[in-house]
C-alpha positions as CSV (number, residue, x, y, z in Angstrom):
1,X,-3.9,5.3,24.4
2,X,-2.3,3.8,21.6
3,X,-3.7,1.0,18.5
4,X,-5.0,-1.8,18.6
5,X,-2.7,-4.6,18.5
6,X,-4.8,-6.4,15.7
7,X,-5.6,-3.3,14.3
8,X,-2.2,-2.6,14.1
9,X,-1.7,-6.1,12.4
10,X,-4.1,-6.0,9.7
11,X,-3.1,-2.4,8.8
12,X,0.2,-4.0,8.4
13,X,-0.6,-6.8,6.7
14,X,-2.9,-4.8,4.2
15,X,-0.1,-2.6,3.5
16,X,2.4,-5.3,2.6
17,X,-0.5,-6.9,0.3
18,X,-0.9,-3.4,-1.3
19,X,3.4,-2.9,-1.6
20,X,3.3,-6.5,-3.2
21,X,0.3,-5.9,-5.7
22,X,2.3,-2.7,-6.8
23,X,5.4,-4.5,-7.3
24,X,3.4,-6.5,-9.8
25,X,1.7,-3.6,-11.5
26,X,2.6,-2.9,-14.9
27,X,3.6,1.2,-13.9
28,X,7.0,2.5,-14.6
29,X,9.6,2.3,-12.1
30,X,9.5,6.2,-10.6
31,X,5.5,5.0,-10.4
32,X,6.3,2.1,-8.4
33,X,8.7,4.2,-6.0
34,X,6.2,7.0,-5.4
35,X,3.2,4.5,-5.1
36,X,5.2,2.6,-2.3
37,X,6.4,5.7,-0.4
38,X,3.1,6.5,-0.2
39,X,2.2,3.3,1.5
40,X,5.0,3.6,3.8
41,X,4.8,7.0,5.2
42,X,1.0,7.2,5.3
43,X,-0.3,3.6,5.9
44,X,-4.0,4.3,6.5
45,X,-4.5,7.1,4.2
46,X,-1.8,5.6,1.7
47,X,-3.3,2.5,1.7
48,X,-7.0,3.6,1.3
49,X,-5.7,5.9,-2.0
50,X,-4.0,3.2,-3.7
51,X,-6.7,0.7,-3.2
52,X,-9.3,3.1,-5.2
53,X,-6.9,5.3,-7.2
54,X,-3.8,3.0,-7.4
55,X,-1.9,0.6,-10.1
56,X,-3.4,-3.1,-9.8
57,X,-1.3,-6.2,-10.6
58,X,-1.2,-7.6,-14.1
59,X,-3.1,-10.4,-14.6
């Protein structure tokens, strides 16, 4: 028993939103690397923590 197809997809596509809104952020670099990796390797979990804990995008 595997995901969800369209689970899968919106986890995905939530997690590129969240990689792109960190690019944007106004953190320093080593931020931005750490932030990201944790996106990557956890994508739920990672995802979830930056979205309440994480750099938002400058406006």
């Amino acid at each position: 028993m595997g995901l969800n197809p369209l689970f899968a997809l919106i986890i995905f596509a939530l997690d590129i939103w969240a990689i792109a809104s960190i690019f944007n952020s106004k953190v320093e670099t080593a931020q931005k690397a750490l932030w990201i990796a944790l996106v990557l390797f956890l994508p739920i979990i990672g995802f979830l923590i930056w979205y309440f804990a994480g750099p938002k995008p400058a406006r």
